[in-house]
C-alpha positions in Angstrom: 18.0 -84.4 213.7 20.4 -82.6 210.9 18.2 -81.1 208.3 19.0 -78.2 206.0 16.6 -75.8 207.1 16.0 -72.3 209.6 12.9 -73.4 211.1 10.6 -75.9 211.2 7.8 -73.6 210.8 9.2 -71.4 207.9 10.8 -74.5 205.7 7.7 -74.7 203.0 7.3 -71.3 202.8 11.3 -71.1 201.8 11.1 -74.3 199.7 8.0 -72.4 197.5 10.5 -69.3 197.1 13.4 -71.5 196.4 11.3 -73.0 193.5 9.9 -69.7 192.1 13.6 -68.3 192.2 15.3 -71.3 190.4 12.1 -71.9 187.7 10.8 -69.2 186.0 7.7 -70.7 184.5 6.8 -71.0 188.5 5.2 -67.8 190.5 3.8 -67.8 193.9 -0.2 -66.6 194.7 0.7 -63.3 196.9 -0.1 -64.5 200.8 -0.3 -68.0 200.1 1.2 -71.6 199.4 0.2 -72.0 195.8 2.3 -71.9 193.1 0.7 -71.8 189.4 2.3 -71.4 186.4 3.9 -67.9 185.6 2.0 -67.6 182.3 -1.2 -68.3 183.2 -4.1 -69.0 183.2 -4.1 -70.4 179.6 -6.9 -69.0 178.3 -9.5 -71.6 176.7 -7.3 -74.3 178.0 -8.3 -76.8 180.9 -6.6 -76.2 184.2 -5.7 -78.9 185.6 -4.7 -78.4 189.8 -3.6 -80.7 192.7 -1.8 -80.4 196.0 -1.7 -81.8 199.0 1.0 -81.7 202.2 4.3 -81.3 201.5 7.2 -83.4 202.1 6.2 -85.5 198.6 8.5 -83.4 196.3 9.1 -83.4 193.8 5.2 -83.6 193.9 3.1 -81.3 193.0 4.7 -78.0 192.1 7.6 -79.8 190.5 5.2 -81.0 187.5 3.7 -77.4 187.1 4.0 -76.2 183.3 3.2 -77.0 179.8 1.5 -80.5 179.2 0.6 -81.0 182.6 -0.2 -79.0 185.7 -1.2 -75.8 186.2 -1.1 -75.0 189.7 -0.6 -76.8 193.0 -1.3 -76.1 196.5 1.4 -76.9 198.8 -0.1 -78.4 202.6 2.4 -78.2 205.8 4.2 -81.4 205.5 2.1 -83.8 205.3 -1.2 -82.0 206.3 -3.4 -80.6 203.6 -3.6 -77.2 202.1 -6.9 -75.5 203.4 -10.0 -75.3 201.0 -9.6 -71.4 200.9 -5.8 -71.7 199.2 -7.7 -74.7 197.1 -10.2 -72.5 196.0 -7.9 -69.4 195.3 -5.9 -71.6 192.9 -8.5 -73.1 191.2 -10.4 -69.4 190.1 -6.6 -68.4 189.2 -6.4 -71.7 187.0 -9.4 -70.8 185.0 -8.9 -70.0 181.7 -12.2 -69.8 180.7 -12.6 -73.9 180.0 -13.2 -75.1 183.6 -10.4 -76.5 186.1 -10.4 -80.6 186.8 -8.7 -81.1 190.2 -6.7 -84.0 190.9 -6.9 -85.2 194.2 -4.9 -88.0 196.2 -7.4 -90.2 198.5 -7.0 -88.9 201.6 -9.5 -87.6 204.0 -8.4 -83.8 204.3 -7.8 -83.6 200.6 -10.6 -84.8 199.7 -13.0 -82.6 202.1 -10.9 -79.4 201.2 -10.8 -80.1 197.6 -14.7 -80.3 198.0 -15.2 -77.6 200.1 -12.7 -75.4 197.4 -14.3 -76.7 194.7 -17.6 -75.8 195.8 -16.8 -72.0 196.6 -14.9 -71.9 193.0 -18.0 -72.4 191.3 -20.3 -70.3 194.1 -17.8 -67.0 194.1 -15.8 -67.4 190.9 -17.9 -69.1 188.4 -15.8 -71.4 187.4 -17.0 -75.0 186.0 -14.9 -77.9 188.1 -15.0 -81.3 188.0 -12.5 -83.3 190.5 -10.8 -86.7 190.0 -9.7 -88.8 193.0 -6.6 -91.1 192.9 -6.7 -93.9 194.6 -3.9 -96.5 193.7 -2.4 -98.4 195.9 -3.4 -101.5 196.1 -1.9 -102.6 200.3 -5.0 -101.4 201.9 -8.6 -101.0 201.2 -8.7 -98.6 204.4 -6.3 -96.4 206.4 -5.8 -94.6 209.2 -6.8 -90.9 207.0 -8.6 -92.5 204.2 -12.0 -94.3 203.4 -11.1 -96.6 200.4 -7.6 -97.0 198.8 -4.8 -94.2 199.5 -3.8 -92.0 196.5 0.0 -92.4 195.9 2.4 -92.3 192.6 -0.2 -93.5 190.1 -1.2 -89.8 190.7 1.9 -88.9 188.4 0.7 -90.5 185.4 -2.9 -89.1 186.3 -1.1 -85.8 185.6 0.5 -86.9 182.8 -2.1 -88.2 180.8 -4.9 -85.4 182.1 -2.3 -82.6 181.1 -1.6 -83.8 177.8 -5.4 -84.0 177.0 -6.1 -80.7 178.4 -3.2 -79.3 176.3 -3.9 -80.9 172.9 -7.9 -78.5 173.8 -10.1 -81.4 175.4 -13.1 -80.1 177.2 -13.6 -80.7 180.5 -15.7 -83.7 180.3 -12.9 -85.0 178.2 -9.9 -84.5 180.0 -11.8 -85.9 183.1 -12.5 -88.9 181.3 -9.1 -89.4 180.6 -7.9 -89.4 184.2 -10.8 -91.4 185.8 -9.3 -94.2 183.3 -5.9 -93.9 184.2 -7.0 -94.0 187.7 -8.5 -97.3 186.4 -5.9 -98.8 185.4 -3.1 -98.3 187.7 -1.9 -99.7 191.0 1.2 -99.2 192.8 2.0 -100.7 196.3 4.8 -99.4 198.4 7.6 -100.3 200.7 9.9 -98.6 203.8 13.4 -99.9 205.1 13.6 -96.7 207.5 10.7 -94.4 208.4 10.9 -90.4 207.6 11.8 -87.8 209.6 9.2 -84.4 209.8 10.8 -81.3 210.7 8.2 -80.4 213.3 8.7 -83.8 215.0 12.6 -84.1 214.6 12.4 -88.2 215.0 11.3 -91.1 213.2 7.3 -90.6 212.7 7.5 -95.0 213.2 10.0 -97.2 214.5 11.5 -99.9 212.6 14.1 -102.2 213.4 17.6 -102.6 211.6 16.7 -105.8 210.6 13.0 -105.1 209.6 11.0 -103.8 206.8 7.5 -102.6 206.2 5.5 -103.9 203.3 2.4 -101.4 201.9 3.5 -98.5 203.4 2.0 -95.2 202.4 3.8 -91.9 202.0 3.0 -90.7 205.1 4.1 -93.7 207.0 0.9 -95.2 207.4 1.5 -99.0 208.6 1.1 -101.5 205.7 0.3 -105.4 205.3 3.3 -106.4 206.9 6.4 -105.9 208.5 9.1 -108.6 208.2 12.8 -109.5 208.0 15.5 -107.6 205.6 14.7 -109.3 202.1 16.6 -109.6 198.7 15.9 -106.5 196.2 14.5 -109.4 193.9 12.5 -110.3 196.7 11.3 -107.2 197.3 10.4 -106.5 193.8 8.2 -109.8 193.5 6.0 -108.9 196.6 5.5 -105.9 195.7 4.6 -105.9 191.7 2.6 -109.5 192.3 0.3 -107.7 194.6 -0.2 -105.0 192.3 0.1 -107.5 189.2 -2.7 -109.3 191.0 -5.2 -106.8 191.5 -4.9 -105.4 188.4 -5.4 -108.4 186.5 -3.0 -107.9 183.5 -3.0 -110.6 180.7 -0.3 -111.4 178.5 0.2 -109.8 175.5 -0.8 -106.3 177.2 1.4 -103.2 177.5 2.2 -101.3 180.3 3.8 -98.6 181.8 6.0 -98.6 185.0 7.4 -96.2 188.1 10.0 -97.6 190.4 9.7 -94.9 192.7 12.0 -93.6 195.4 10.8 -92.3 198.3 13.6 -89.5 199.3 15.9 -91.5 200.4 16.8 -94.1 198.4 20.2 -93.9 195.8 19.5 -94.6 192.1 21.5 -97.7 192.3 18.9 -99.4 194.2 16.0 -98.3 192.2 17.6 -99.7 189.1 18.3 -103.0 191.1 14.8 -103.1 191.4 13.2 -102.3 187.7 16.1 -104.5 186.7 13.8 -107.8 188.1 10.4 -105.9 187.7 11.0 -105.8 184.2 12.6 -109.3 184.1 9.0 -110.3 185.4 6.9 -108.7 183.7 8.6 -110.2 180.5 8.1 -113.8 182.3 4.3 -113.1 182.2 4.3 -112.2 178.8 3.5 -108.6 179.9 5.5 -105.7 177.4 7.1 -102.6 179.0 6.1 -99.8 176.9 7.9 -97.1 179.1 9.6 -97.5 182.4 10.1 -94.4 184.6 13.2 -94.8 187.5 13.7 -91.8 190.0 12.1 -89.7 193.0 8.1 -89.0 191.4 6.4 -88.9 194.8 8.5 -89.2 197.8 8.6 -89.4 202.5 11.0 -86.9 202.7 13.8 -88.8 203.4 12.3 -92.5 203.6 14.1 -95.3 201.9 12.5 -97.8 200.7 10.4 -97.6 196.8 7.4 -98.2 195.4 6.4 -100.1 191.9 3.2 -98.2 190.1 1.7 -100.3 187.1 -0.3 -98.6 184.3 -2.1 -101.0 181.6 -1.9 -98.8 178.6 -4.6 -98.3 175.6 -3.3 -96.3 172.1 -4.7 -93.3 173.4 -3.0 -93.3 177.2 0.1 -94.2 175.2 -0.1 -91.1 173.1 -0.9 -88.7 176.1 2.0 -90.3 178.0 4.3 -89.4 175.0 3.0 -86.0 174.9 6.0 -83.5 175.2 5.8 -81.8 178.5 7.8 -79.2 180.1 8.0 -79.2 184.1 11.0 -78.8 186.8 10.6 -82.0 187.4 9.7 -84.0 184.2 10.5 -83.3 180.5 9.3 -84.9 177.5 10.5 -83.6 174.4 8.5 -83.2 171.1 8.9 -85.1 168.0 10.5 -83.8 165.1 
């Protein structure tokens, strides 16, 4: 294994200070793995939170700061952050206007989210309400989830919540807004090679030279199929018709899209593959409002990608233009 850390054991404690020293607008909670935004809490202002293991950068931290999150837990890789980190970044997200949390389907986010959630509100008095992404479309059940798994539809979850909070939404409001995005997107994944973890030092799966897995999740989780080495056009059509499919998406709607990488995948090859997804889409009458290419919520250094599909109302369109501010993403305002 050649990875550029010191220890296995030390690597997302160093990655969190790494962060904080290159972004400002980051700063660390003293004796934990949360990061929250340097300014706050914004005072009459929704927090919104997440987190999860790490290993997903540029998620979560890397969308901390105005317009969309403000603080997010970061998990040894790929294990969840504990419910008492949860709950000491949600009382230090309050501003006074309640915290919504935005938690990814999986079993020991959702119970620590719960469990944090619960002593938020107990010990800090804080008003929470939770939201629980679960996108992809491959599985109905996993190996650590009851229901869908929550993957890169969570981005635009963020997006859209953190605008709405921004703009002074209450609570009810801003939760509203990111149970409908939830709604409305589906993303399905794929892997050419597995990941490596640090702890493990070797593939977490093993997968042949000439093989692929179809609905993979971001842990590695098995999907609906492995097969041969296909086509990026091939690719692309298996993956967006399943999530074309369960979404149901008439013509003459708009939509937003991800083609996501997940760590290890060059740029050339995601823009091989929105080149057909948008091709298709515009064969089923279907208009790209906004298309987003890049790394949103990666397998450390997996290649393969994922397509996320958003049908888009007035209003999601107008919290998705909202100008944000993060390491990770930037949206500027309008003149």
């Amino acid at each position: 294994m050649k990875k550029l850390i010191n220890e296995p054991g030390t690597v997302v404690s160093e990655m969190l200070d790494g962060m904080v020293a290159a972004h400002p607008g980051l700063a660390r909670l003293e004796g934990t793995e949360v990061l929250v935004r340097s300014d706050g809490p914004i005072s009459g202002k929704v927090g919104i939170v997440s987190g999860g293991g790490s290993g997903h950068e540029p998620t979560h931290a890397g969308y901390i700061g105005d317009g969309m999150l403000d603080g997010a837990a970061a998990g040894e890789v790929f294990t969840s952050p504990t419910a008492d980190e949860l709950g000491e970044m949600v009382t230090a997200c309050d501003g006074g206007a309640g915290v919504l949390c935005v938690v990814k389907n999986y079993e020991g986010d959702v119970m620590n989210f719960e469990t944090a959630m619960e002593l938020a509100e107990l010990e800090g008095d804080v008003e929470v309400d939770s939201v629980v992404v679960d996108d992809d479309v491959a599985v109905e059940d996993s190996l650590y989830t009851s229901g869908r798994r929550g993957v890169c539809g969570t981005i635009f979850v963020h997006k859209a919540a953190g605008a709405a909070a921004h703009r002074g939404d209450e609570l009810s409001a801003v939760t509203a807004v990111a149970e409908e995005v939830n709604e409305r997107v589906g993303t399905m994944g794929m892997a050419l090679t597995s990941c490596t973890t640090p702890e493990k030092g070797e593939p977490t799966f093993d997968l042949g030279e000439d093989e692929i897995e179809l609905g993979i999740g971001i842990h590695g989780e098995p999907g609906v199929e492995r097969t041969g080495t296909m086509r990026a056009d091939e690719v692309t059509d298996e993956l967006a018709g399943h999530v074309l499919d369960d979404l149901g998406i008439e013509e003459g709607a708009e939509v937003a899209t991800i083609v996501n990488g997940m760590g290890g995948t060059p740029l050339m090859e995601l823009y091989v593959v929105n080149r057909r997804l948008q091709e298709l889409l515009g064969e089923q009458g279907i208009e790209t409002w906004d298309a987003w290419v890049g790394d949103y919520m990666t397998s450390l250094d997996m290649c393969g990608c994922s397509i996320t599909v958003l049908e888009l109302t007035d209003e999601l369109k107008e919290l998705l233009a909202y100008p944000v501010e993060t390491p990770a993403m930037t949206v500027a305002g309008g003149d």
